[in-house]
ZAGUMI-585664 format. One line per 8 residues: number of its first residue (from 1); for each residue x, y, z of N, C-alpha, C. Coordinates in steps of 0.2 Angstrom, whole numbers, always signed. Each point is the difference from the previous one (the first is absolute). Example, Ala and Ser with C-alpha at 12.3 -4.5 7.8 and 13.67 -1.06 7.14 Angstrom:
<recs>
1> +66/-28/+39/-4/+6/+0/+4/+6/+0 | -2/+5/-4/+4/+6/+1/-4/+5/+3
</recs>
This chain:
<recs>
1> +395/+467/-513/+6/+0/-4/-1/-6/-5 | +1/+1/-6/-2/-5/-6/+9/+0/-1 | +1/-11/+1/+8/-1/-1/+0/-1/-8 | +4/+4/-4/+2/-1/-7/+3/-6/+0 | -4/-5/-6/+2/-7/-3/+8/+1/+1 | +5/-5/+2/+3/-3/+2/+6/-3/-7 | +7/+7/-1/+3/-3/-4/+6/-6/+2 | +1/-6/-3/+4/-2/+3/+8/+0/-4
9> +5/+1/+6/+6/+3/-1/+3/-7/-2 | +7/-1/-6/+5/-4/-1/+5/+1/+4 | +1/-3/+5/+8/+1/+2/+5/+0/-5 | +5/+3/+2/+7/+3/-6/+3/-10/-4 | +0/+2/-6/+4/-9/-3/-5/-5/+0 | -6/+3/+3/-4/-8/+0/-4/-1/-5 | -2/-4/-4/-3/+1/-6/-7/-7/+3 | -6/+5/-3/-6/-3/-1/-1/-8/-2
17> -1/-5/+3/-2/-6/-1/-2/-2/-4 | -2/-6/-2/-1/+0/-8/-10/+0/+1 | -3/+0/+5/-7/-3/+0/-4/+7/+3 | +7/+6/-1/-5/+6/-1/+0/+3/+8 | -2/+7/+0/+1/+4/+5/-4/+0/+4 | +1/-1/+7/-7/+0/+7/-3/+5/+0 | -4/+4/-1/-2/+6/+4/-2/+0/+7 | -3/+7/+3/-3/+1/+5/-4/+6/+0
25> -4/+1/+3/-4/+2/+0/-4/+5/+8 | +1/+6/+4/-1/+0/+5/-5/+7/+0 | -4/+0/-7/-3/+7/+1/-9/-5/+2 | -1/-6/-1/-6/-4/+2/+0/+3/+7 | -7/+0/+2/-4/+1/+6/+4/-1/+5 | +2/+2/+7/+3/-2/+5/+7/+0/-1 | +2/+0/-8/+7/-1/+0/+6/+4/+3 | +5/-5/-1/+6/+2/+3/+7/-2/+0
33> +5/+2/-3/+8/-2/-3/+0/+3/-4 | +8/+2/+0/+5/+6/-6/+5/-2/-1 | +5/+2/-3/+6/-2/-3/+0/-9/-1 | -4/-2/-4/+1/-8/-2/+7/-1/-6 | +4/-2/+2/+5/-3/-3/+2/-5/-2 | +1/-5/-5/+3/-6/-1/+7/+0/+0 | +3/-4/+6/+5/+0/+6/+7/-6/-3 | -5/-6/-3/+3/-7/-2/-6/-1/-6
41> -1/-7/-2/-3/-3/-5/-8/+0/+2 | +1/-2/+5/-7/-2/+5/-2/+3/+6 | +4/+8/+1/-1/+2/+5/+0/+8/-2 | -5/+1/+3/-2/+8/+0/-1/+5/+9 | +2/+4/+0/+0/+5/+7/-2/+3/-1 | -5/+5/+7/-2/+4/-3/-2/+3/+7 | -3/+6/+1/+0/+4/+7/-8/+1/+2 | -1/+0/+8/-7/+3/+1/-1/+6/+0
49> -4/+2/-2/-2/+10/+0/-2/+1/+6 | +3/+6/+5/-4/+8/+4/-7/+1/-3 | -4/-2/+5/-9/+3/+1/+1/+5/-4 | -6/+3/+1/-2/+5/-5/+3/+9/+5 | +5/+4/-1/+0/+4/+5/+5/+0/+7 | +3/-7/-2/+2/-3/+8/+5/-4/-1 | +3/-3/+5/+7/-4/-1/-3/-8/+1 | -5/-2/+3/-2/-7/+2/+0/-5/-7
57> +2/-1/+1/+0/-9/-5/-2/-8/+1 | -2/-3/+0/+0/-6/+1/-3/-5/-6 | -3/+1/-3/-8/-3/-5/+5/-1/-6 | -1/-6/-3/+0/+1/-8/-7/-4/-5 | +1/+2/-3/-4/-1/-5/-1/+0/-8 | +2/-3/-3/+1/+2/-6/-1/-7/-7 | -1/+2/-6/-3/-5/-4/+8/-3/-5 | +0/-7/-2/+5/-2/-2/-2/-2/-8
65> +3/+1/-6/+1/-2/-2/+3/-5/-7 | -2/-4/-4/+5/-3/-4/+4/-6/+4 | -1/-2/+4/+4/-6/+4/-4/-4/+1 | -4/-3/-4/-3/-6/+1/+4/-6/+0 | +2/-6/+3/+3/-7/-1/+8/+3/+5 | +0/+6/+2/+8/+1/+3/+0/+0/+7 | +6/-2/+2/+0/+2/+7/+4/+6/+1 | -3/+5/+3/+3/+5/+4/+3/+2/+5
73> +6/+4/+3/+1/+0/+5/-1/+11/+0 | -4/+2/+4/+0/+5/+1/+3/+3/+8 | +1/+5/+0/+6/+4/+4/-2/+6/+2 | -4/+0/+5/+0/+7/+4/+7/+2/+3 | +3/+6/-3/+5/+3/+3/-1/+5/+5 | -4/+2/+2/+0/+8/+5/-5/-4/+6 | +1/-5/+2/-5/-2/+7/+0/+6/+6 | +10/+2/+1/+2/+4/+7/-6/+5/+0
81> -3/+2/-7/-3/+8/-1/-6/-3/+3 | -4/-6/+0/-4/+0/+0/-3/+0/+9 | -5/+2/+0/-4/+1/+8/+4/-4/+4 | -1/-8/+1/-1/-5/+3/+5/-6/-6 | +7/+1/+0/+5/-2/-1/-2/-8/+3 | +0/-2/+7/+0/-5/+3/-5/-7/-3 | -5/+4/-6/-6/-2/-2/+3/-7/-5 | +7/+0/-4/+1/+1/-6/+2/-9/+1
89> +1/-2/+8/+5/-6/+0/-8/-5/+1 | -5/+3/+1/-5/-6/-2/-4/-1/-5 | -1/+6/-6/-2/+2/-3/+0/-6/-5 | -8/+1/-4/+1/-7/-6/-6/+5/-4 | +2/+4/-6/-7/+2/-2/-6/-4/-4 | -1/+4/-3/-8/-5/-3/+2/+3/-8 | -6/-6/-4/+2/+2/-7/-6/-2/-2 | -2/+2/-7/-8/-1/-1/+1/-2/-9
97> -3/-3/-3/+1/-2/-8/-6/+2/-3 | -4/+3/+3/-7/+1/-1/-1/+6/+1 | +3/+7/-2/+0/+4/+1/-4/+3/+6 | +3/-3/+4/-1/+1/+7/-7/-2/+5 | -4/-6/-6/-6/-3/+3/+0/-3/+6 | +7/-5/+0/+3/-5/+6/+4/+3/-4 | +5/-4/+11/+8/+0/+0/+0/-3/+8 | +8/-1/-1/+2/-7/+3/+8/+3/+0
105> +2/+0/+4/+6/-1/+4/+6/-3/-7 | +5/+5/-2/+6/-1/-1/+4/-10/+2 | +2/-4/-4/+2/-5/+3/+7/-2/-1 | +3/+6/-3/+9/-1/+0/+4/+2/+5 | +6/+2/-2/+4/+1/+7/-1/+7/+3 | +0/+0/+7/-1/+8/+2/+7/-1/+3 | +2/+7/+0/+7/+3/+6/+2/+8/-2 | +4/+0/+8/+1/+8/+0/+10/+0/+0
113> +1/+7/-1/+7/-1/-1/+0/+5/+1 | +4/+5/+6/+0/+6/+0/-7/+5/+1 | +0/+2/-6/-5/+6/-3/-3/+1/-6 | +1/-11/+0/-4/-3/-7/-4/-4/+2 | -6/-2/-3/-4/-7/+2/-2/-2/-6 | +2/-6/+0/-2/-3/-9/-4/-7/+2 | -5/-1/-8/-6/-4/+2/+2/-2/-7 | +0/-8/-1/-2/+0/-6/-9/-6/-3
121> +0/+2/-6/-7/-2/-2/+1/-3/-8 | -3/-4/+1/-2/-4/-6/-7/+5/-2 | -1/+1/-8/-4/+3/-2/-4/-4/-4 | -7/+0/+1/-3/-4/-7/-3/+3/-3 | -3/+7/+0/-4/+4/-6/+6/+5/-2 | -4/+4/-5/+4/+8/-2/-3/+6/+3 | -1/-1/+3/-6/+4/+4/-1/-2/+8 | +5/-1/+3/-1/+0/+7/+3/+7/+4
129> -2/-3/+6/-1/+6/+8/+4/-3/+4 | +5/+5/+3/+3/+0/+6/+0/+3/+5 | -3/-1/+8/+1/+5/+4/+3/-2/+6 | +0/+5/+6/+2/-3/+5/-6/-5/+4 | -2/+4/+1/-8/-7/+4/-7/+1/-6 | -4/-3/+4/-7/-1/-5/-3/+6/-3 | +0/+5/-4/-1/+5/-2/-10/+1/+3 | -1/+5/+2/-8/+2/-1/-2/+6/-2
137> +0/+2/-6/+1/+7/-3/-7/+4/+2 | +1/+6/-3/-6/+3/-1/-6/-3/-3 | +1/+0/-8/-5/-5/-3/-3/-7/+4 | +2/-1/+2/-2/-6/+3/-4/+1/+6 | +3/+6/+5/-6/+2/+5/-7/+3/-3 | +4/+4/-5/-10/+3/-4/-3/-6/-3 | +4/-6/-1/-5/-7/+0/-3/-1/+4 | +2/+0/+4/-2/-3/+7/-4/+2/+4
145> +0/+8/+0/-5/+5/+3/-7/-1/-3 | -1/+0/-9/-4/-1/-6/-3/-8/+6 | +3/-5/-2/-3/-4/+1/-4/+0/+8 | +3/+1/+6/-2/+0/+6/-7/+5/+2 | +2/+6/-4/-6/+8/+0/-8/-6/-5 | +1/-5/-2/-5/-2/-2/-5/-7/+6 | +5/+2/+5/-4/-5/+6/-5/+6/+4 | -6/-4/-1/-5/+6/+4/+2/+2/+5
153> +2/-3/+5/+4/+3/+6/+6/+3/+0 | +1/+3/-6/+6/+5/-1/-3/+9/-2 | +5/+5/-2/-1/+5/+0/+6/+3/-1 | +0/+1/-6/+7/+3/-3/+2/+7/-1 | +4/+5/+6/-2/+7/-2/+10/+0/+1 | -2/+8/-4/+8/+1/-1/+2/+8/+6 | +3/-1/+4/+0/+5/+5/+6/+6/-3 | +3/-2/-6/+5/+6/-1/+4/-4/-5
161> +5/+6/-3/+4/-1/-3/+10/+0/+1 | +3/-4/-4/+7/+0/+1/+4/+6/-1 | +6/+2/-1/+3/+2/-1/+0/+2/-9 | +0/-5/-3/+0/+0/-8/-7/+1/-3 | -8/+1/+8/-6/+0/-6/-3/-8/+1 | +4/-7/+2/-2/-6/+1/-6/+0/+6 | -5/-4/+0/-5/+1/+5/+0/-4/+6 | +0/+3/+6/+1/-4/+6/-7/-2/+1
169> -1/-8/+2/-8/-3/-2/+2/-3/+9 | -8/+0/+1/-3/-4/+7/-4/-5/-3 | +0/-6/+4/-4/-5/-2/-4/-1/+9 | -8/+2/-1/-5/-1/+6/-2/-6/+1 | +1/-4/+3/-1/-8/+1/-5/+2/+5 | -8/-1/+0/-3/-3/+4/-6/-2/-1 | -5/-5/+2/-7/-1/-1/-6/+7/+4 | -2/+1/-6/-6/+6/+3/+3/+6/+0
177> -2/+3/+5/+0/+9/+3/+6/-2/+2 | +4/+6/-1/+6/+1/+5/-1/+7/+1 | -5/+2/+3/-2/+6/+4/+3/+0/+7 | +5/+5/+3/-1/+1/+8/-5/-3/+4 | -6/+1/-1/-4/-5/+3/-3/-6/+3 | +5/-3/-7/-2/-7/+0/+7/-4/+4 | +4/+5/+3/+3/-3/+7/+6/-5/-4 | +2/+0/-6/+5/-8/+0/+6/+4/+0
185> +5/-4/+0/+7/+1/+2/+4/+2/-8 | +3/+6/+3/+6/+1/-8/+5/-2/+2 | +1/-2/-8/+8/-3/+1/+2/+2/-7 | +7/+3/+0/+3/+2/-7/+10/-3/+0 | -1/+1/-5/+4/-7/-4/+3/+4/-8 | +8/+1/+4/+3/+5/-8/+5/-5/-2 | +3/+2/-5/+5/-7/-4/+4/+5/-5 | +5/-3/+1/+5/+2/-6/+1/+8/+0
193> +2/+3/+5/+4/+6/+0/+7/+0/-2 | +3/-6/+1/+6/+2/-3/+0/-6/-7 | +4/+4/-5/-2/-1/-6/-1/-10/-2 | +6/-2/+2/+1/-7/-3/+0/-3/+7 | -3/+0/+4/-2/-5/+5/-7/-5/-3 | +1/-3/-3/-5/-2/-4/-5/-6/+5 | +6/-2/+5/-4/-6/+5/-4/+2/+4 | -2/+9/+0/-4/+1/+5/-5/+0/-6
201> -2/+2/-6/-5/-2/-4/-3/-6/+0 | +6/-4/+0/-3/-7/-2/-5/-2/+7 | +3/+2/+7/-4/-2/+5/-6/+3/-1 | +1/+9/-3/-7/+3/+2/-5/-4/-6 | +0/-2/-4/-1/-5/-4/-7/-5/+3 | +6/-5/+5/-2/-5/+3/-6/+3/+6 | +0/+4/+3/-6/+3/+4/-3/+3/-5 | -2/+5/-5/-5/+1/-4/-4/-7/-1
209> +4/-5/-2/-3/-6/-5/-4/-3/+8 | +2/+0/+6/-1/-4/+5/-8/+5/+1 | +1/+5/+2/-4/+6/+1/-9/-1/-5 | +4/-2/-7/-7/+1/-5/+0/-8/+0 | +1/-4/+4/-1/-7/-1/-8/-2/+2 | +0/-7/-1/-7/-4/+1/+1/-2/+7 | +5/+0/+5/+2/-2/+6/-4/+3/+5 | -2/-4/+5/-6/+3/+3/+6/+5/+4
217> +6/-1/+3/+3/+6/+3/-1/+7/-2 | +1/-2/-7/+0/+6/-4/-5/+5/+0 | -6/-5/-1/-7/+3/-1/-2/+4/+8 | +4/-3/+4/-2/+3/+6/+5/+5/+2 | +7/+0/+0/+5/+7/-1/-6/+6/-5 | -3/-2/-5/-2/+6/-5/-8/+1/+2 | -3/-2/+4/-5/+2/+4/+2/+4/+6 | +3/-3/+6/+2/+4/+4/+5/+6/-2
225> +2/+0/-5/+8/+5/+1/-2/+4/-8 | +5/+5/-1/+2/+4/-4/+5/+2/-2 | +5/-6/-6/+6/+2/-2/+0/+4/-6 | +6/+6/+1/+2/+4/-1/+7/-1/-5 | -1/-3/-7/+7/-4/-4/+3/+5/-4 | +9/+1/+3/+2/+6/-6/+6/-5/-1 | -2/-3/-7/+3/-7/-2/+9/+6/-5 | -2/+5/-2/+5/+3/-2/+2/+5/+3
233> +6/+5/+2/+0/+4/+3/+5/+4/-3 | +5/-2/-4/+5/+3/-3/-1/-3/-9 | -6/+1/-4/+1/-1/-7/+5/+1/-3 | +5/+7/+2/+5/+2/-7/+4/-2/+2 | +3/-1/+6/+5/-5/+4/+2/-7/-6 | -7/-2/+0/-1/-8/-2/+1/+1/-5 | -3/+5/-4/+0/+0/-7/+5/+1/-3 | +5/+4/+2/+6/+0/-2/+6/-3/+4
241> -2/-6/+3/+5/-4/+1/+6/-2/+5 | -4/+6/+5/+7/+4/+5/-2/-5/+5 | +4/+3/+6/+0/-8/+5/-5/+2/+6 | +2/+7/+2/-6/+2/+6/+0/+6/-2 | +3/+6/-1/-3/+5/-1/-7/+3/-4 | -4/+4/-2/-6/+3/-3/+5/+5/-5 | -4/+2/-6/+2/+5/-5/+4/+6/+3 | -1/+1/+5/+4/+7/+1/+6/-1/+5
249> +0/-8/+0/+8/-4/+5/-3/+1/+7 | -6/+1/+1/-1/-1/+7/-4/-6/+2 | +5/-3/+7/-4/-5/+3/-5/+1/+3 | -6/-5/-4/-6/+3/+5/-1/-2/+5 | +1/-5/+2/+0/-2/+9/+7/+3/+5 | +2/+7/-3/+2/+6/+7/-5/+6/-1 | -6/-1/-1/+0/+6/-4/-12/+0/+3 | +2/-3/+5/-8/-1/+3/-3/+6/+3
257> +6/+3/+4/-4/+4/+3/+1/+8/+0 | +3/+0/-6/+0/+4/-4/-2/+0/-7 | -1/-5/-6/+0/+1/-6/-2/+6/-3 | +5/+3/-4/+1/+6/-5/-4/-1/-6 | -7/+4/-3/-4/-2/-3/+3/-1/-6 | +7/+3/-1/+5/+1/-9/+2/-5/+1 | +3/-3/+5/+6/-6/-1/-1/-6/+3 | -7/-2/+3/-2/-4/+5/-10/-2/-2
265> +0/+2/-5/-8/+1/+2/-3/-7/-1 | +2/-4/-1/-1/-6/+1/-2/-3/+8 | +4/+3/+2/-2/-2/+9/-4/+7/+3 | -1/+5/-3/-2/+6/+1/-11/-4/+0 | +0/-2/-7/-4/-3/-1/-4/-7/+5 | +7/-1/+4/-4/-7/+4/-1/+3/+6 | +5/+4/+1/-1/+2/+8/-8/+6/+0 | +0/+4/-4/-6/+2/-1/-6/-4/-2
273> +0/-8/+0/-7/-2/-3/-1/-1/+6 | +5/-3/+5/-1/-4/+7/-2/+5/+4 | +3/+6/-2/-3/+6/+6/-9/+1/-1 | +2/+1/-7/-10/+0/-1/-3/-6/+3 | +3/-5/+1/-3/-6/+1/-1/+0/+5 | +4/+4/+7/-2/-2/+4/-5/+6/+4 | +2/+6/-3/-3/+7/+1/-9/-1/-1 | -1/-5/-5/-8/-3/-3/-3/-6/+8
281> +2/+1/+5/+1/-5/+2/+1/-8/+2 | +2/-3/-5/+1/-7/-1/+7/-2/+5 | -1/-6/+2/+3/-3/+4/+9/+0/-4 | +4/+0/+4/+5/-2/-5/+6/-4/+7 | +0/-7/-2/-1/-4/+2/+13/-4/+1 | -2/-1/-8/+7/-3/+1/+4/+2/-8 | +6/+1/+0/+5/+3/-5/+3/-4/-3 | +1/-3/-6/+7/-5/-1/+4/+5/-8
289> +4/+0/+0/+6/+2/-7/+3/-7/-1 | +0/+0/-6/+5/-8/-3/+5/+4/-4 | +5/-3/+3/+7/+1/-3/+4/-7/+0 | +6/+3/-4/+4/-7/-1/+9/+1/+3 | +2/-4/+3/+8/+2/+1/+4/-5/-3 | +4/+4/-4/+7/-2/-4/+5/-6/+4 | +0/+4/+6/+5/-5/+5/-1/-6/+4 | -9/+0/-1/-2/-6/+6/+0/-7/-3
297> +2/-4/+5/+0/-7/-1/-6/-2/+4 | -7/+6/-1/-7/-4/+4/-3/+6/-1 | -8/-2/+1/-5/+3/-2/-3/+4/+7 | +0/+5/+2/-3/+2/+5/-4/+6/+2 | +1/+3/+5/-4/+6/+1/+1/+8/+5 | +0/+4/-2/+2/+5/+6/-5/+1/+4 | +2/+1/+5/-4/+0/+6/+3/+5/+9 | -1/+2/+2/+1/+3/+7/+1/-3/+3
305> +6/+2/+6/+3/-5/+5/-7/+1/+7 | +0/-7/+3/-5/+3/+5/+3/+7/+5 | -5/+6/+2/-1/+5/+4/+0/+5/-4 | +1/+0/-8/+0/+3/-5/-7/+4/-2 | -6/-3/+2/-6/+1/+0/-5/-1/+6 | -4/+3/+3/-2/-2/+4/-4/-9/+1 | +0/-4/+3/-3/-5/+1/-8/-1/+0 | -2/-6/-6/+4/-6/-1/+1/+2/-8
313> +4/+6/-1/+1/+2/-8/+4/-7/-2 | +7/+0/+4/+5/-6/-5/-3/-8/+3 | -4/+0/+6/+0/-7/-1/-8/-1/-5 | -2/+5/-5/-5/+0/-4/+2/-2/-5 | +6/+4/-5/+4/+2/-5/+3/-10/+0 | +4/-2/+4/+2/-8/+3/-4/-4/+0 | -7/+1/+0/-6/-7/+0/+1/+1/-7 | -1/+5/-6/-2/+0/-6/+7/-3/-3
321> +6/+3/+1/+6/-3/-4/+1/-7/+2 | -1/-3/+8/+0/-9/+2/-5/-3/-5 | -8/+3/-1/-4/-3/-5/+4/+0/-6 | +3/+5/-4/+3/+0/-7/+4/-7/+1 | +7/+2/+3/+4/-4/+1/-2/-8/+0 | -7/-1/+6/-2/-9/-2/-4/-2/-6 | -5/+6/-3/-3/-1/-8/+7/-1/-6 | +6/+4/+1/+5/+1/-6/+7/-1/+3
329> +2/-4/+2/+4/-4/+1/+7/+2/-5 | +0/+5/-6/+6/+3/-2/+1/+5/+4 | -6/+5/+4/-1/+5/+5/+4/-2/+7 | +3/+6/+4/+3/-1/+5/-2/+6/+5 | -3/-4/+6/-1/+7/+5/+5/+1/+4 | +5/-1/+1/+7/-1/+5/+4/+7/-5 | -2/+2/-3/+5/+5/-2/-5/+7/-2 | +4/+5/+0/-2/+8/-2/-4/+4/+6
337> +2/-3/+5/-1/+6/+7/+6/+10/-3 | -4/+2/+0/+3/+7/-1/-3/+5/+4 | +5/+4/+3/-4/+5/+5/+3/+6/-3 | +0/+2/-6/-2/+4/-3/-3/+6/-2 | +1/+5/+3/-9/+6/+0/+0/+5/-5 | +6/+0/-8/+0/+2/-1/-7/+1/-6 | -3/+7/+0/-9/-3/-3/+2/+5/-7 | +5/-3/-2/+0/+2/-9/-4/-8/-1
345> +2/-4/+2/-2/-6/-1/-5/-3/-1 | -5/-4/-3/-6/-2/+1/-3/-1/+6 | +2/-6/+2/+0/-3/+5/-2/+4/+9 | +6/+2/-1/+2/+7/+8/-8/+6/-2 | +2/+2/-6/-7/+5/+0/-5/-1/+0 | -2/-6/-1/-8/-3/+0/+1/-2/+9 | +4/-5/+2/+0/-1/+8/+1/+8/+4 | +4/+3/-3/+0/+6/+5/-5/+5/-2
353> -2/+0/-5/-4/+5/+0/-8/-2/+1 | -2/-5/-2/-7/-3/+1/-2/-6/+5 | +8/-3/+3/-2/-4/+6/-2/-8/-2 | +0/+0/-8/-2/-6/-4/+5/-5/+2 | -2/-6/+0/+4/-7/-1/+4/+0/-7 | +4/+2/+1/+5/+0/-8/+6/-4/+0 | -1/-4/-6/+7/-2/-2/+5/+1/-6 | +5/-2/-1/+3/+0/-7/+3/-5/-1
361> -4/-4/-6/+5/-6/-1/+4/+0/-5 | +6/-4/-1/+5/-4/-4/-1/-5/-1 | +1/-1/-6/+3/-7/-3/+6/+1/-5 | +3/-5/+0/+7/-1/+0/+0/-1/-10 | +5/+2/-3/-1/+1/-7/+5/-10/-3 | +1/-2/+7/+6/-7/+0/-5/-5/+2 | +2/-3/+8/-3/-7/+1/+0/+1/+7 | -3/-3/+6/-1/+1/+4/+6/-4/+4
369> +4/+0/+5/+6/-4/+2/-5/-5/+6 | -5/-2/-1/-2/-2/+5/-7/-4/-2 | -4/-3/+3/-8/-3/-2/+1/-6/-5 | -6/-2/+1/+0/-6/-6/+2/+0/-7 | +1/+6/-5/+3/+2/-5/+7/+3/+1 | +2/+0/+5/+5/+2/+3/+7/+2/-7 | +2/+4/-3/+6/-1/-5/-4/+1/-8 | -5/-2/+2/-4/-1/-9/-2/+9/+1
377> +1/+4/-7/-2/+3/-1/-7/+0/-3 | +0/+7/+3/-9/+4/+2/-4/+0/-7 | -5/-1/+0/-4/+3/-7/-6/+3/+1 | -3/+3/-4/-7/+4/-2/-4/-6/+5 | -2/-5/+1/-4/-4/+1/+2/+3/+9 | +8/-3/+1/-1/+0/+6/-1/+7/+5 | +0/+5/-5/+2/+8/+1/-8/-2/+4 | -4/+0/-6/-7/+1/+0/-4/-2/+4
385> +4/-8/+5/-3/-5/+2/+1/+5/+9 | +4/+6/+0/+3/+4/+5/-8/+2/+2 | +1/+4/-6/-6/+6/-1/-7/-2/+2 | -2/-5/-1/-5/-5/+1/-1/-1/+8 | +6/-4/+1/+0/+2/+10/+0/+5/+1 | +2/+5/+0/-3/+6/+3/-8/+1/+2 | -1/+0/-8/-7/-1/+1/-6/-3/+4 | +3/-9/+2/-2/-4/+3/+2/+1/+9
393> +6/+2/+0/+3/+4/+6/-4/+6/+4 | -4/+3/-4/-3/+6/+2/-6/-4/+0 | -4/-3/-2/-7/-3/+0/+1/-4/+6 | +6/-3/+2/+0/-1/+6/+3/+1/+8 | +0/+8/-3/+3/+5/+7/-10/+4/+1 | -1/+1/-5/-5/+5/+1/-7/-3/-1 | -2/-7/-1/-7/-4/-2/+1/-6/+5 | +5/-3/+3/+1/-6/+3/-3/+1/+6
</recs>
C-alpha cells in the first residue's frame, strides 16, 4: 500500500499563522498518519492508520514540514484503536532533522488523556521525521545486506518472494564448506516479521556485525557453525508502514505451520528453505525470531516452562538466556516462560517440529524498568548491544 502525501486540514474559524503552513507528509517509506488537522495555533492532531488489509495499528511515521524555529504540540487521537493501548503512558517518540540519517528521542512534554497522547517538539529544520521508535526501513536493510554479502564469509541467496513481488533474502554466514559433511551446527536467525517492530532489526543488526567481526569468538562461531540470517521477513509490511501485519493483513508468525503460498509466502519461503536444509542433511542445531513488544517494560525471551520438552531441553534454552542476561544487562532472563503449543508460531514450530533449541525474543519499544539504565530509554546501540549477546551467549553454550 502506497500512503498518498498527507493534506493538512484547517479546523473550522482558525486562520493560518502568519509564518506559513506546516505540512505533513505520510506517503515516505514506512510511513504512517491521516487526517492531520491544525487544532490551535501550535497544535496539530492527527490519527494512526489500519495495516495494510487489517485492523492492527500501532506505528507512525511520517515527514514534517515548514516548522523550522517552532515548538509543536502534536496529538494522537485514536490510541483505544490501537493494539496495545497500555503502550501510550510511556511512550516518547523519536525525531530525526536529517532526513532520517540520525534520530534521538522527542524532548517535550509527553501525556495521555483518554484516547489522546500528545507530544510536543521543537523543530529545527524544514524537513524533518517523526516516528514512534527508531525506524529500520526497507532501504536501509538492502544497505545492510549489500554491505555484509561483501564479507567473504557471507553468501547472499534470496529463497523467495513476498506478497507484492519484494525478495525474501538469507544471509549464509560461515567460514568454508558448509556441506553436511563437514559436521558444524545450524543455526537460523529471522527478524522483523511483524511490520514495525523495528528493535528486533536493530538487535539482528548487532549479531550480524558480532557474527562478521575480527573477534576471535566470532571467528570461531563461523568455523564451527552455519548461520542461517532472514534479516527481513515481512518487506511490504515494512514498506508500507503497517504495524505487524504483511500485504494481504496477515500475521505472519500464526501462520508457520501452515503458510498459504498466496497470502503467507513469505514464511512459505522459510519454512521451506529449513526443510531443505535439513532434508540435505545438515545439522540444525538452534532457532531465534526477534521481535519487539509494545507493552514491555524489559527486554526478554520466550521460552518453555520446564517438562515442556524432554530434558535438559529448558535447562539448555536457561544456560543461553542467563549468559545473554550477564553479557546485556538491558536483557532479562526472569521473564517469558510460556507453555504455549500453539505451532502457527515460530518458535513452537521449529521446537515441536524439529526438537531445535528455540527462542523468541522481545525487546521493549520504551525502557527497561529495571538494570543499570533502568528508566532511560532504549536505542539502536543498546538494541544491537542485545543482538551481539546472543551471539556471544551461544559461542558460549556450544564452544565453551
Amino acid at each position: 500500500m502506497t500512503r498518498p502525501l498527507t493534506c493538512l486540514i484547517l479546523a473550522a474559524g482558525l486562520a493560518l499563522p502568519a509564518h506559513g503552513a506546516v505540512t505533513f507528509d505520510s506517503s515516505i517509506e514506512c510511513g504512517n498518519g491521516e487526517a492531520f488537522t491544525q487544532t490551535a495555533s501550535d497544535t496539530y492532531s492527527f490519527e494512526i492508520e489500519a495495516d495494510t488489509n487489517a485492523a492492527d495499528r500501532q506505528w507512525f511515521h511520517f515527514a514534517v514540514g515548514g516548522a523550522a524555529g517552532r515548538t509543536l504540540t502534536l496529538r494522537v487521537l485514536n490510541i483505544e484503536d490501537t493494539n496495545v493501548p497500555s503502550h501510550w503512558r510511556h511512550a516518547r517518540p523519536v525525531a530525526s532533522s536529517d532526513g532520517g540519517a540520525t534520530w534521538h528521542r522527542v524532548r517535550g512534554l509527553v501525556s495521555t488523556d483518554g484516547d489522546e497522547y500528545r507530544f510536543t517538539h521543537t523543530f529545527t529544520g524544514d524537513d524533518e521525521r517523526i516516528a514512534l521508535h527508531f525506524p529500520y526501513s526497507l532501504t536501509h536493510a538492502q544497505e545492510r545486506l549489500t554491505h555484509w554479502a561483501g564479507h567473504p564469509d557471507v553468501t547472499r541467496i534470496e529463497i523467495g518472494r513476498s506478497v507484492e513481488g519484494r525478495p525474501i533474502e538469507l544471509l549464509r554466514i560461515t567460514h568454508g564448506p558448509a556441506a553436511p559433511a563437514d559436521g558444524k551446527s545450524g543455526v537460523w536467525v529471522v527478524a522483523r516479521q511483524h511490520a514495525a517492530e523495528t528493535p528486533g532489526s536493530w538487535m539482528m543488526d548487532g549479531l550480524v556485525e558480532f557474527l562478521l567481526s575480527d573477534d576471535a569468538r566470532a571467528d570461531a562461531l563461523r568455523r564451527a557453525a552455519v548461520f542461517n540470517v532472514v534479516p527481513m521477513c515481512n518487506p511490504d509490511g515494512v514498506f508500507a508502514g503497517n504495524y505487524r501485519q504483511n500485504a494481504a493483513g496477515v500475521n505472519l508468525n500464526r501462520v508457520w505451520n501452515a503458510p498459504d503460498p498466496a497470502t503467507s509466502p513469505e514464511i512459505q519461503a522459510i519454512v521451506d528453505a529449513i526443510a531443505a536444509w535439513v532434508a540435505e542433511g545438515h545439522s540444525y542445531d538452534f532457532f531465534a525470531d526477534l521481535h519487539a513488544d509494545s507493552g514491555a517494560l524489559s527486554n526478554y525471551a520466550f521460552h518453555p516452562p520446564p517438562g515442556m520438552m524432554p530434558p535438559p531441553y529448558h535447562e539448555r534454552l536457561l544456560d543461553i538466556l542467563h549468559r545473554v542476561e550477564q553479557i546485556a544487562p538491558d536483557f532479562t532472563a526472569r521473564r517469558g516462560e510460556s507453555g504455549s503449543r500453539g505451532r502457527g508460531v515460530s518458535r513452537q514450530s521449529q521446537m515441536f517440529g524439529h526438537g531445535v533449541l528455540a527462542l523468541l525474543f522481545e525487546n521493549g519499544y520504551t525502557y527497561p524498568a529495571y538494570g543499570p539504565q533502568a528508566h532511560r530509554y532504549m536505542t539502536p546501540a543498546r538494541h544491537a548491544a542485545i543482538g551481539e549477546a546472543i551471539g556471544l551467549a551461544l559461542h558460549g553454550h556450544f564452544l565453551e
